[in-house]
Residue frames as qw, qx, qy, qz and C-alpha x, y, z in Angstrom:
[[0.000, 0.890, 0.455, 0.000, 0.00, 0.00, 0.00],
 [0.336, 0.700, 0.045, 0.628, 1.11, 3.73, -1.08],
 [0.273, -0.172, -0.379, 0.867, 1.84, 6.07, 1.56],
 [0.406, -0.152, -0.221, -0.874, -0.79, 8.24, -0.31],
 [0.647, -0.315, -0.534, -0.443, -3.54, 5.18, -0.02],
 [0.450, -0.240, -0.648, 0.566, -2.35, 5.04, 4.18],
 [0.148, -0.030, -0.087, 0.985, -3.24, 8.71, 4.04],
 [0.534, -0.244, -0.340, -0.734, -6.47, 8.31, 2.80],
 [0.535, -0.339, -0.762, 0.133, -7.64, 5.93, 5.65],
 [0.254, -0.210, -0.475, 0.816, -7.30, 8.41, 7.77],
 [0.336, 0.127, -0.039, -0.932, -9.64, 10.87, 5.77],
 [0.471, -0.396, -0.708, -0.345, -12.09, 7.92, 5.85],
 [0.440, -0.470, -0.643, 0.416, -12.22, 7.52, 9.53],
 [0.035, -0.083, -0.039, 0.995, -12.39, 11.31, 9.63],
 [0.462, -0.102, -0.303, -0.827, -15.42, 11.26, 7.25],
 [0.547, -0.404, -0.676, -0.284, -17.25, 9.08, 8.39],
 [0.150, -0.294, -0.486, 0.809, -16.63, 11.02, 12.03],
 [0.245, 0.098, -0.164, -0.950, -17.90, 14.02, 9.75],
 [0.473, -0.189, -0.666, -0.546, -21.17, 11.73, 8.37],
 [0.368, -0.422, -0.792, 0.245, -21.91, 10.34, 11.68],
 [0.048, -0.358, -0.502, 0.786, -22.39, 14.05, 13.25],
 [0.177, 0.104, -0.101, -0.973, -24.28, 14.99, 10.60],
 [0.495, -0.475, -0.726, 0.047, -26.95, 11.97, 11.16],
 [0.327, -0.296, -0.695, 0.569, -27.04, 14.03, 14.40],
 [0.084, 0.163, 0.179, -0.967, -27.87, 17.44, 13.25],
 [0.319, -0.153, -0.677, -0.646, -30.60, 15.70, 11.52],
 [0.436, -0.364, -0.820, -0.071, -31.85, 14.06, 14.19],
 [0.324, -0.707, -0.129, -0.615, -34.55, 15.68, 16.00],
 [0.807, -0.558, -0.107, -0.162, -34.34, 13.71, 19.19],
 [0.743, -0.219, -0.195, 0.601, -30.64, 13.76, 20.01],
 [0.403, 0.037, -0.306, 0.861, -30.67, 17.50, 19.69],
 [0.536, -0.465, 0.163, -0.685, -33.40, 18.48, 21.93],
 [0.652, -0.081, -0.717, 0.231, -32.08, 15.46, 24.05],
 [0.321, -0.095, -0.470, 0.817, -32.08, 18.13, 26.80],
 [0.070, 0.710, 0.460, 0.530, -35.11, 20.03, 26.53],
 [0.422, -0.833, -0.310, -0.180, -35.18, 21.27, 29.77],
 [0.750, -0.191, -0.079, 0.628, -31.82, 21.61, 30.47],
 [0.039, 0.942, 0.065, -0.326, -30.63, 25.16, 31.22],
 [0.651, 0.727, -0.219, 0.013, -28.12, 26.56, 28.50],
 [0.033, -0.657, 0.752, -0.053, -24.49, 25.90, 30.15],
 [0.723, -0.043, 0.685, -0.082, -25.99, 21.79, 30.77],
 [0.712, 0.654, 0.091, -0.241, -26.74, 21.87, 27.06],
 [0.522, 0.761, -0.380, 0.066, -23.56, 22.65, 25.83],
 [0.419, -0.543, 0.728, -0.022, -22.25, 20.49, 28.07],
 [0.749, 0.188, 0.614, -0.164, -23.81, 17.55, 27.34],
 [0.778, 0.625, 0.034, -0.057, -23.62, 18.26, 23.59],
 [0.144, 0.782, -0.604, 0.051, -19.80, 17.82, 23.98],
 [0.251, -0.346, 0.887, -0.175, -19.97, 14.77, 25.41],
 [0.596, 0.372, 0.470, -0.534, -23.02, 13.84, 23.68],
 [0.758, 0.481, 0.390, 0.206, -23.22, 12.08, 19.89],
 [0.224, 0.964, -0.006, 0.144, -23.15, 15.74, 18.46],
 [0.101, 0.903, -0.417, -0.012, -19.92, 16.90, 19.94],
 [0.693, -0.184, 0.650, 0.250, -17.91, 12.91, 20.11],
 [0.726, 0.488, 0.473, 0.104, -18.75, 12.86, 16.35],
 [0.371, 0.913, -0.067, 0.156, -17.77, 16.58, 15.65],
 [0.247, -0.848, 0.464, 0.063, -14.34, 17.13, 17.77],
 [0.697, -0.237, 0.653, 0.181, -13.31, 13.39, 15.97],
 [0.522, 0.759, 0.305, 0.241, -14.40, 14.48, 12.58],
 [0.381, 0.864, -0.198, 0.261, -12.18, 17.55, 12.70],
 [0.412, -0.693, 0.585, 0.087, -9.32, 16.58, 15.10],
 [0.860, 0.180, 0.456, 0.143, -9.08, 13.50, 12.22],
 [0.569, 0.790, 0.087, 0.210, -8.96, 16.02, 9.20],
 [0.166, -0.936, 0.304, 0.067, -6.14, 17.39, 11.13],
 [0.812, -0.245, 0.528, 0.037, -4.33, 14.16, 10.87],
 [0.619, 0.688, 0.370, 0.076, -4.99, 14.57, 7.16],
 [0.093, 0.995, 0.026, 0.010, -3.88, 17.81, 7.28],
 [0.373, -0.664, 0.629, 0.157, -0.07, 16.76, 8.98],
 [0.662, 0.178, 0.666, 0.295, -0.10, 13.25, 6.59],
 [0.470, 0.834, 0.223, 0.186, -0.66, 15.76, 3.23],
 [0.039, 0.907, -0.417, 0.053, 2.42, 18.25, 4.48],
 [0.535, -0.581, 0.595, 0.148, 4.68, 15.30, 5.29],
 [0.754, 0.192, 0.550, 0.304, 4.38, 13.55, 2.11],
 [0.151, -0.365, 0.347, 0.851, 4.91, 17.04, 0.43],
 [0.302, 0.379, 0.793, 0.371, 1.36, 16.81, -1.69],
 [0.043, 0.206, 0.016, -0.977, -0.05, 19.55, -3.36],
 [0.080, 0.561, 0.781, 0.264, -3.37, 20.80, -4.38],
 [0.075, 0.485, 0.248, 0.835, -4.38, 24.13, -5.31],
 [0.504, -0.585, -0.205, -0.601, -7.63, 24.22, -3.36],
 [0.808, -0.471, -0.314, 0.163, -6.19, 22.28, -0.31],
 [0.458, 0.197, -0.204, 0.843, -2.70, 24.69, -0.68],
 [0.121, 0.382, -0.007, 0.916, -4.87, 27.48, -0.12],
 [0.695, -0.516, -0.424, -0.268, -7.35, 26.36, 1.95],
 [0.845, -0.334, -0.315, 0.276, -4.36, 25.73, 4.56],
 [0.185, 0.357, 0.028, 0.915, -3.29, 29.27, 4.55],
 [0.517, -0.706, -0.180, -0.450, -6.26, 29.96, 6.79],
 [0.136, -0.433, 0.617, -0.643, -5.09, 30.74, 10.73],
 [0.868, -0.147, 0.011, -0.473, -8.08, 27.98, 10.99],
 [0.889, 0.081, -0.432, 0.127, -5.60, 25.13, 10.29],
 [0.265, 0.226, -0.710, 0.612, -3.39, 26.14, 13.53],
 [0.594, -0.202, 0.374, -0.683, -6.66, 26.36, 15.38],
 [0.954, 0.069, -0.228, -0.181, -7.98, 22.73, 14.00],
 [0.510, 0.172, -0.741, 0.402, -4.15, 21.36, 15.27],
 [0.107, -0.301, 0.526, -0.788, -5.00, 23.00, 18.59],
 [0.809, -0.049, -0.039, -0.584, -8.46, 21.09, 18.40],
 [0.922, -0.007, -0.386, -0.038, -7.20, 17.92, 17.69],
 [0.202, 0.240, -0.732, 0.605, -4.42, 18.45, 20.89],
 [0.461, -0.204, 0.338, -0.795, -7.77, 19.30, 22.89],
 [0.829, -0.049, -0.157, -0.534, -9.32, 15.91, 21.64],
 [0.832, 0.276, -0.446, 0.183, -6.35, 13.47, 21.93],
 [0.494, 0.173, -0.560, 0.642, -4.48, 15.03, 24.93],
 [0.477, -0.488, -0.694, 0.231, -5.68, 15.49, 28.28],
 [0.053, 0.516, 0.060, 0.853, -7.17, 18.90, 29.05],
 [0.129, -0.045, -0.636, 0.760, -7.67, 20.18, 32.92],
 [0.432, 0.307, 0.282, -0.800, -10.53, 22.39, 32.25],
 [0.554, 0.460, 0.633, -0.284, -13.70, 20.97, 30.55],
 [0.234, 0.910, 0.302, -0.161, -13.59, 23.77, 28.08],
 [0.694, -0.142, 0.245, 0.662, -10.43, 23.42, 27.12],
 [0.002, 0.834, -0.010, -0.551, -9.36, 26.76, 25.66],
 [0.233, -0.260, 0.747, 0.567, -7.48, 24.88, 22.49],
 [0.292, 0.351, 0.889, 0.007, -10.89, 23.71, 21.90],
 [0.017, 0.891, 0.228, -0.393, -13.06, 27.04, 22.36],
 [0.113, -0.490, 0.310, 0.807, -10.41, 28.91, 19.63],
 [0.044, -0.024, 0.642, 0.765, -11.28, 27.29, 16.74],
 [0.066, -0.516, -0.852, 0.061, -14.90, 26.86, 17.79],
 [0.017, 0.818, 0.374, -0.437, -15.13, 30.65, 17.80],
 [0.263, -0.093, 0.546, 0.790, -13.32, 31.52, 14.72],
 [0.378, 0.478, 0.111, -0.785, -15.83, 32.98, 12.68],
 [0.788, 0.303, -0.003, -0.536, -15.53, 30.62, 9.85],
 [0.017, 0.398, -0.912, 0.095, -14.50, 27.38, 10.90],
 [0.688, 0.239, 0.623, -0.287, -17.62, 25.48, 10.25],
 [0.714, 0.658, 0.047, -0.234, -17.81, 26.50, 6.70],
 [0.295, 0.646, -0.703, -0.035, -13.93, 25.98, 5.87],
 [0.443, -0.240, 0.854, -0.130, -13.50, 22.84, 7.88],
 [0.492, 0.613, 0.242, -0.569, -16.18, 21.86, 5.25],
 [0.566, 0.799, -0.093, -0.181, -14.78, 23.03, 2.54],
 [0.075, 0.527, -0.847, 0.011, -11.11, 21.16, 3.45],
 [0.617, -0.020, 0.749, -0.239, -13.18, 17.98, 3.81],
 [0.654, 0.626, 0.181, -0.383, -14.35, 18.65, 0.30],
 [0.353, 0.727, -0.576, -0.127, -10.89, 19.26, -1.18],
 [0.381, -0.475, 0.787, -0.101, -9.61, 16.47, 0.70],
 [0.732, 0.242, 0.619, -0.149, -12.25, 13.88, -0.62],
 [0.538, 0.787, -0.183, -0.240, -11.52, 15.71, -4.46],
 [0.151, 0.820, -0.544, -0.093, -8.12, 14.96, -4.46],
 [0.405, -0.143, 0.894, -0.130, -8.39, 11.85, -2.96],
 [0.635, 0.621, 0.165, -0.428, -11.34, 11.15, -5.67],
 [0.566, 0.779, -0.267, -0.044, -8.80, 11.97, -8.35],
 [0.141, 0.677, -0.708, 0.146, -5.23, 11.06, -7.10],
 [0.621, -0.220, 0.744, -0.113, -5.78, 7.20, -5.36],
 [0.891, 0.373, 0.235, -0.110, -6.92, 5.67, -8.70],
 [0.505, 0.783, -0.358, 0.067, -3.32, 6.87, -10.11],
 [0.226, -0.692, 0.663, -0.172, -1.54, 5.67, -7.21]]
């Protein structure tokens, strides 16, 4: 097996992190699992809940992606430039918050990229490129 086709495993297990949370946002009953819950329980719970196990493994994966793609030196326009975004040192800082043991709850590594302004829609949009390239570049390998 390629180094390239090792790389892509990883963006499976990612995506299908990424598919599983979005089953979630669909699903009426896991998010109003809390109805009565005041807002700080919510957002607990939805961290530790489907919703946020699905999302903080979905992008602390792509990061994985993200370090496998720079070490093998591969290029792609839309993924080059995509990774220019201050988002991809917040997404490392995510996946430290998911993988390594954080004191506070709320881990501040966590809470950066989660407040970026557009780090839902890019994270996204590097899942897209990722799956393109991978789309186009495993059948060659």
């Amino acid at each position: 097996m390629s180094a390239l086709g090792s790389l892509y495993r990883y963006f499976i297990a990612a995506n299908k992190m990424r598919i599983r949370f979005e089953k979630t946002l669909a699903d009426p009953e896991i998010m109003n699992r809390f109805p009565d819950a005041d807002p700080i329980t919510k957002v607990t719970m939805w961290h530790v809940d489907d919703y946020g196990v699905f999302m903080f493994y979905w992008y602390s994966g792509l990061y994985v992606v993200v370090e496998g793609f720079r070490e093998l030196k591969l290029k792609d326009d839309k993924i080059d430039a995509l990774l220019q975004s201050p988002n991809t040192e917040a997404l490392r800082l995510m996946r430290n918050a998911t993988f390594h043991f954080q004191k506070e709850f709320f881990s501040p590594k966590m809470m950066h990229f989660i407040k970026s302004p557009d780090s839902v829609p890019w994270v996204r949009s590097l899942t897209e490129a990722f799956g393109e390239f991978f789309l186009r570049e495993i059948p060659k390998a």
